[in-house]
Each structure stands twice: as C-alpha cells, then as structure tokens.
N, C-alpha and C positions, 0 to 999 in steps of 0.2 A: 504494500500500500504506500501511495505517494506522503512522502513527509511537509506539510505544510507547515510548519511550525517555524521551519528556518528563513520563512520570505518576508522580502523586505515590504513595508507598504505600498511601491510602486509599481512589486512583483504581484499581490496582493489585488493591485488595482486593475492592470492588466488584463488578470486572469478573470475579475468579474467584467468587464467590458466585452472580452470574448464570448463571454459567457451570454450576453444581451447586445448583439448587435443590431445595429440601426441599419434598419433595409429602405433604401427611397421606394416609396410606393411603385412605384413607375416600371420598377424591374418585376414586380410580384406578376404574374399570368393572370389571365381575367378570371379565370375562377374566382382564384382566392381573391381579386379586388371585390368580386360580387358577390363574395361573401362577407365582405366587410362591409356592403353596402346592405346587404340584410339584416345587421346590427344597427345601422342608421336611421332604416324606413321602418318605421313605423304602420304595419302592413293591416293595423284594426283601427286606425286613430278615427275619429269623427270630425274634429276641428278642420277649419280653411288648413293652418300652418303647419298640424299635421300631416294632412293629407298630401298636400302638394310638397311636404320635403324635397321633393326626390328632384325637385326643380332646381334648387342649388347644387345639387351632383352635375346635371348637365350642362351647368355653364362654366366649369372647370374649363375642360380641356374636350376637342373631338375623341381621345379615345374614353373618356368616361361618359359622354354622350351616346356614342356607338354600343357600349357595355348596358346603361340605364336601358334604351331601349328596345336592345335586343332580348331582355328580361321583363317584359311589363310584368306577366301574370305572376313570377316568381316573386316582383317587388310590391305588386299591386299596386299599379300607377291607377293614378286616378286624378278628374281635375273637380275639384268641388267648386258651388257654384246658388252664389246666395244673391238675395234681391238686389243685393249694392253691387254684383260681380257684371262688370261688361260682357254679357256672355257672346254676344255675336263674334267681338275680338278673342274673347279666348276659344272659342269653337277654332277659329281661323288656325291660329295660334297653332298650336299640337294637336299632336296625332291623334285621330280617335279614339281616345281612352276612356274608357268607364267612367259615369258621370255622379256626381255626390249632389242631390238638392237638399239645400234646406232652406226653408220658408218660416222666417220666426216675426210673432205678434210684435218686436222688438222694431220692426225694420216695416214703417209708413209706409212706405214709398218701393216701388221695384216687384209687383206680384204680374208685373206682365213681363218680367224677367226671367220668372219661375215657369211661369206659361211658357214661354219661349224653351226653353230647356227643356220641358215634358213633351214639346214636339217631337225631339230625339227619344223616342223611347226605346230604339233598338240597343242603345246605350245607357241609359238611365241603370243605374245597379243599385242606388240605394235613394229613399227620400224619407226625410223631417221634415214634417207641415206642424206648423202652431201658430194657430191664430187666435184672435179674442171676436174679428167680427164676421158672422156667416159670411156677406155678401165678399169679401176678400176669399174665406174659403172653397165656397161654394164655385168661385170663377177659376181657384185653382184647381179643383175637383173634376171640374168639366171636360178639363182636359186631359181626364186618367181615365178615358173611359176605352179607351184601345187595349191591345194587349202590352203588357212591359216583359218580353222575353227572357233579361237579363237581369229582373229586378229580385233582389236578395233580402233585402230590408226595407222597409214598409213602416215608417212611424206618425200616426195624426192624431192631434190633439187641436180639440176643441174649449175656447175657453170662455166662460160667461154666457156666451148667449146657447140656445138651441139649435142642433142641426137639425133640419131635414133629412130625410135617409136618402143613403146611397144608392142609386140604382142598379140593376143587375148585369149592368153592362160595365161596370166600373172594374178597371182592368183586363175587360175582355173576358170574363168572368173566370178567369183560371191564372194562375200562376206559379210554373211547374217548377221557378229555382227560390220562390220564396224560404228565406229560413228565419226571419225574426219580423212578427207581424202586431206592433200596437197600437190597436184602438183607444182614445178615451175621449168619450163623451159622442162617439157617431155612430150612430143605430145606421145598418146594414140587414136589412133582412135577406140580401142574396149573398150571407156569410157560409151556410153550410155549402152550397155548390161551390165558392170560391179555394174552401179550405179540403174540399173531395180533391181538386188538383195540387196542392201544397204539401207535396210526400217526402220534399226534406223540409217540413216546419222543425224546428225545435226551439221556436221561444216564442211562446202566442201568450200575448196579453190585451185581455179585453176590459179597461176600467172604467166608470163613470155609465156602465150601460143602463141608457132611458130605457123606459117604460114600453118604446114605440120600437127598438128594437130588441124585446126579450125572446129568448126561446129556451122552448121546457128542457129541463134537464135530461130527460130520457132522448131528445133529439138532439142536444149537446154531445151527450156522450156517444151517441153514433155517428154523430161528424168525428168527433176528434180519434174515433176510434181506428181512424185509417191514417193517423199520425203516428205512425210507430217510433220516431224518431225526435217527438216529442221529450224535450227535459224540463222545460220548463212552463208552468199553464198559471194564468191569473184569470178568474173569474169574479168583478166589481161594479157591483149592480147600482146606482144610483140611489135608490129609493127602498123600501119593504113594499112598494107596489109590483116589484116583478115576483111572484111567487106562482108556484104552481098548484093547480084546483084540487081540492082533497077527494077526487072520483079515485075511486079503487083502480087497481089494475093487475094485469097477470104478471109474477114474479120476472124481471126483464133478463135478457141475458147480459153476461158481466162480458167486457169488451176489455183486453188486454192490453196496458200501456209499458211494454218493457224498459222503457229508459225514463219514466216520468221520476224527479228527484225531489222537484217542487212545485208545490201547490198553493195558489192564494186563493183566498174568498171572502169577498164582502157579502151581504145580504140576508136571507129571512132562512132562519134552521132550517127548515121544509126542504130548502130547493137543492141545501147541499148535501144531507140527510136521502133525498131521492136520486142526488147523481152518483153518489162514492158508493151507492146501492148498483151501479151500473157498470164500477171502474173496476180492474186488479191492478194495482201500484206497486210490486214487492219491491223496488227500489227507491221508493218514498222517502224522504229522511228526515223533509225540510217541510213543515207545515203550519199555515198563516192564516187563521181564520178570525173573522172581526161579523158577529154577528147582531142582526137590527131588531132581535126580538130575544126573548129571554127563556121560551123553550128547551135550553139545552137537553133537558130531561128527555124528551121526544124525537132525538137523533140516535137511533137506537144502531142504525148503519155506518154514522158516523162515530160515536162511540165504540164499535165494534174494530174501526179503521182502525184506532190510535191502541185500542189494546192489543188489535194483529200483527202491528207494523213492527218489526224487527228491531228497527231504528230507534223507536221509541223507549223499547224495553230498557234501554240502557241509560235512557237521562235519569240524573241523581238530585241537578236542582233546580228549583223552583223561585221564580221572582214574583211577585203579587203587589202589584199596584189599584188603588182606588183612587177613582175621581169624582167629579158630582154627575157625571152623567153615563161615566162604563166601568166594570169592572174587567183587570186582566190577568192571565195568569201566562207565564214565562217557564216552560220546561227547557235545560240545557244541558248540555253535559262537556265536562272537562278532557274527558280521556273519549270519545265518542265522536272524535274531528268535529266535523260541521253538523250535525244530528240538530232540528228545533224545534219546537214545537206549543206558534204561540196560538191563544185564546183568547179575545176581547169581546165580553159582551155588553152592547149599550144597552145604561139604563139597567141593568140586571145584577145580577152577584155570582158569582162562581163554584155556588152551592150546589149544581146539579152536573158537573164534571165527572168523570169516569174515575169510580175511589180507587178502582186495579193501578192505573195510573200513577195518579196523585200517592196511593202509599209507596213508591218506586224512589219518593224523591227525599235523599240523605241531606239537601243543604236547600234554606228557605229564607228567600229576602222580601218581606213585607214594607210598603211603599205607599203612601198616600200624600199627596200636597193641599190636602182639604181639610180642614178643621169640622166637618158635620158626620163622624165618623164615631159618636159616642156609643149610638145605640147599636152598632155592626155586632151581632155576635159572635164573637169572635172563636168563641170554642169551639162551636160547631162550626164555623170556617176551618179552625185546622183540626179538626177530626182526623180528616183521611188520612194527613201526613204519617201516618204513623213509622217511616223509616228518618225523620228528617232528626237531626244529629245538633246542625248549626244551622240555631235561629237568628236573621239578622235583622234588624227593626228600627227603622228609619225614624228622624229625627221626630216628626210631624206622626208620629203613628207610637211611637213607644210608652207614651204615657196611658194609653187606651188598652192594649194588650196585657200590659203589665199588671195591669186593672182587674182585667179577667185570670189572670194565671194565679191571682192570688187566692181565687176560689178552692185551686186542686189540692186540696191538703186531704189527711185522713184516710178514708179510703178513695179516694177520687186524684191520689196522686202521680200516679200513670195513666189517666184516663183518656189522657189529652197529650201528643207527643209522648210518646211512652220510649222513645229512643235516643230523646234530646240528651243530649252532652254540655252546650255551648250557648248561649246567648251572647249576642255583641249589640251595642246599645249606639247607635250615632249623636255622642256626644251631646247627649241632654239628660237632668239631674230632674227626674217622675218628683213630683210633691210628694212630701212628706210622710202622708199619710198612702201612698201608694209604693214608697222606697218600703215602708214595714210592711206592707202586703208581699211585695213579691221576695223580700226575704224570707215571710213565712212560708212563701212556694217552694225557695229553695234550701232550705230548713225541711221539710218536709219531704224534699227527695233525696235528700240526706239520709235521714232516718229509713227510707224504704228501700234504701241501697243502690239509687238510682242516682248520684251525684250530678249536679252541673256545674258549673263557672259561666260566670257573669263580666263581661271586658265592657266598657274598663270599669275593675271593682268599685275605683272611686268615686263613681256617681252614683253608690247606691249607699 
C-alpha cells in the first residue's frame, strides 16, 4: 500500500487536483451534455420560467441548440403561453412545440389571446382556466369544443359566479391522452362519456360540484370504473342538495380500482356510504372525508371501508379538533409512511365513528380554538380510545377535560382511557379547584396500579 504520510503539501495538492479534474464542457459528447441538460429542465414545472428554461440553453452556442432540439420529448420543450404572452410572435418564433395555457382571473385583459392559442389544438398539451367572470369563461370554453389530441392536463376553475354547463361536444367528447382532469365549480353532464375515453386518467378531481351537474353514485362509480389507472379521485359537492333518493335497490356490483391511493369527499353521508358500497380500493391509504350532515352512524359501507383497509389498521394517533360549526378527527401514523385518515363533520361531533378504529389509536391530541366547549362530554368522546397511551390537550381545551377526568376515581378509574400512560398539558395552569381534581385522577391510578405522569408537572 502507497505510503502517504511522507508528502509534502504541494504533493498532497496535486494528487487531489488529479483527483477532480476540470473538463470544458465542450469536449464532453452530447450525450453526456444532455444529460446535464436533464438536470437543468425542469420537465413537470407549471410556471412561464419554468417551463420555457430550456430557452437559455439555446442561445448558448449552435451546438447546444442543435442538442436542445434534437431532444424535445426527452426534455419536454414546451412554450407556455398566458393572456399577456404575444402568442402570434411566439407561434412564429419556435418550432412546434407542445403548448402550456393558462388563463388566470388575475390577468383583465388578453382572453382573446387564450382563444387564439386553443385554435392550435393539435398542440395544446396542457391548460389552467380560472376565472371569477362566466362571460370571460364561457368565450374561452367555446373554443374547446373540438377534439384536443394531445391534451394531458385539463385544469378549470370557476370562481364567484355560476357556470352554465358544459356541452357534450366540449373536447370533442373524448380525450384519449388525458391524465390529470380538475373540475371546480363547472357542472358537465356529458362527464361520464368524456371520462369512458380517459384510460390513462390518474388524477381526476371534481370540487365545488353544483346541484345542476350531480350524478348518483352508482353511475359514478361505473364511469370511473374503466379508470384503472386511477390514483388519485376527489369527489366535492357544493351543497347537501346533491344527495341520492332513498329508493331501494339491488345489491350493485363492486367495480375494481387497482391503483386508487387516494380518496376525497365532500358532501351528504348517503352518497359516499352508497359509492364505497360500489368500489374495491385495497391500495387505499390516504382518506379525506368532510361530511354536510351528521349521520355518520348510517354509513355502514363506509365504516366497513376504514375497518377493511389495511392501511388503516396500523394508525396509532389521533388528532381531535373542535370548532363552533365541525367536529374533526385526524388518524396518522409514524412508522406507516404516508397512511391518513381524516374525518370532518359539520355541525356534528365524532361520537358515531367506527370504535374498531378509534380503539387502534396509542397517541391523542385534543384541539379546540372555541371557548363554548363546556358542556362536550367528554368521557364519552374518549371512550373508544381505549389503546391511546399519550394524551395531548391543547391550550384552549385542557381546563374542560381535566374537569371531567377528575370524575374517574374508585371504581371508574380505568373506565375511561384504560391504557393512558402520559398527559402533556400546552402550557396553561386549570384553576384551582380543577388542579385538585385531576390530581385526584391521578392519585387514583396510582393506587389501581395504572400510573400516569403529567408534563409539565408544574402546572399542576
């Protein structure tokens, strides 16, 4: 083995120089330059300056022009192209490359700019519409009523006023390279025929759906059920008016979504209760539901979901926030990657949640910013917990709980959390005559052989 011990510094210096030599770009082969240019493009970006990077590569030199664009699809050129963009110049400009629109409520002025652009639909590959007023949307709309061949992402948003619905010719009714489609706020009743042609969808979200574009869950899920390539689905209903009619029906068949990971839903128990009655999800993980009625009890399909899910089995804690008009509850897990599983009901309380569930979860942070929160029962809220170890209780919430734990003495001193270990207290000192209450709690599961600790001890 070489003895390095005896060199001098400048031997020393040398040897790391050799070691890291400086190559002029210009001698490296175009491979390897274009792969240095694959580090630079930014090949998913959204923004104008994003997307057009790849513009200062070409005004280098002709051989790094010759290289950029003999690789378009590899770097994903593209020229983006917004109501303030000269588009007839930059059409001129460069080569036919994929075209980025976006159309934002921001920018007054320039929506016959947009229009102009949507003429090109053989190139169109992605568009962002958001406006606030129909008659601007509506004239950009008009113009998407052909087919877009190349179009991959699909983004309209509606904001303030009401759209009228989309006609069934909007896009030519099919769009076979669509992969990322969201609606919010624009009823489309010719959406199941457009989404029978969308066989690489994998990220469909539909929020803000009015009244005037609803459709029942049982025709929901036979559209989407030819999305196999599906990961991602939001279902976000406007109102508690889209609900579906309590007429009986024959048990449906369950429609298989092998890649679905996540799931949103806004609106009324009933409708999502009737579709996850329609779905098989086994690679579920990730689920978001915010309900407009307080039912939970009578989601027997949906409660059925979350104790089947795999995913779920394994969250250990629970976050529980109140406010004056929803209650929520927050399943998560530490060691479970990304696994979620939240619950928001307006207007309700979280008393009719699935207890198989709820007794799963080892760690519990109770959360309210409301001061009207005296009369919450709070026992019977944490009933179910019965595995949760560390209890954590929030500034605005611990003097109320505390209140009630001072009940569990005698024999009622497991009866409630029968696993807790830990209390931690967010830095507030409970009155007086509530600091000797829940010392008598834990005085009392002392004696029953059930110990806790209290952080930090010195607020109590």
């Amino acid at each position: 083995m070489e003895n390095h011990r005896g060199r001098t510094p400048s031997q020393k210096k040398r040897t790391k120089q050799s070691r890291c030599q400086v190559i002029p770009i210009d001698t490296l082969p175009d491979e390897v330059v274009l792969v240095i240019f694959d580090f630079f493009v930014d090949k998913y970006a959204k923004n104008k300056k994003s997307v057009e990077a790849w513009q200062s590569l070409v005004h280098v030199c002709r051989r790094w022009r010759c290289i950029v664009f003999g690789s378009p699809r590899r770097l994903n050129l593209r020229l983006f192209c917004a109501a303030n963009t000269p588009v007839r110049d930059t059409l001129d400009v460069w080569p036919p490359f994929p075209l980025v629109i976006h159309g934002s409520a921001d920018q007054t002025k320039g929506v016959d700019n947009i229009v102009t652009v949507l003429e090109r639909s053989d190139r169109v590959c992605q568009i962002h519409l958001c406006y606030k007023r129909v008659s601007r949307m509506e004239k950009v709309l008009a113009a998407m009523e052909g087919p877009f061949p190349e179009l991959t992402n699909l983004e309209i948003k509606m904001l303030n006023e009401p759209m009228t619905a989309l006609p069934d010719s909007f896009l030519g009714g099919s769009s076979l390279r669509l992969r990322c489609l969201n609606f919010d706020g624009i009823p489309f009743p010719g959406l199941p025929r457009l989404l029978l042609s969308a066989n690489h969808l994998v990220d469909l979200q539909l929020c803000n759906i009015p009244y005037s574009g609803y459709i029942s869950p049982e025709a929901m899920a036979t559209v989407l059920s030819t999305l196999t390539s599906l990961e991602l689905l939001s279902l976000k209903f406007l109102s508690s008016l889209s609900r579906p009619d309590s007429a009986s029906r024959p048990p449906p068949t369950r429609s298989l979504f092998p890649v679905l990971e996540m799931l949103s839903f806004e609106g009324v128990t009933k409708y999502l209760d009737d579709f996850v009655t329609c779905i098989d999800a086994p690679r579920l993980d990730h689920l978001d539901v915010t309900f407009f009625d307080r039912y939970v009890s009578d989601t027997p399909q949906f409660i059925q979901l979350i104790s089947h899910t795999l995913a779920f089995e394994v969250l250990e804690t629970a976050h529980v926030a109140f406010e004056s008009d929803s209650a929520m509850v927050k399943l998560s897990s530490e060691t479970a990657g990304c696994a979620r599983l939240n619950v928001k009901i307006l207007c309700g309380r979280l008393d009719h949640l699935d207890e198989q569930v709820l007794s799963l979860q080892q760690n519990m942070d109770l959360d309210s910013p409301e001061d009207d929160i005296e009369d919450t029962p709070w026992l019977e809220l944490l009933r179910p917990f019965t595995a949760v170890k560390n209890l954590y209780l929030s500034k605005g919430i611990a003097s109320c709980v505390a209140s009630a734990l001072q009940q569990l003495v005698g024999d009622r001193t497991t009866e409630v959390l029968p696993a807790l270990e830990k209390i931690s207290l967010e830095g507030v000192r409970p009155p007086r005559p509530r600091q000797k209450g829940i010392r008598k709690f834990i005085a009392a599961r002392q004696l029953s052989g059930h110990p806790i600790t209290v952080f930090p001890l010195s607020k109590l």
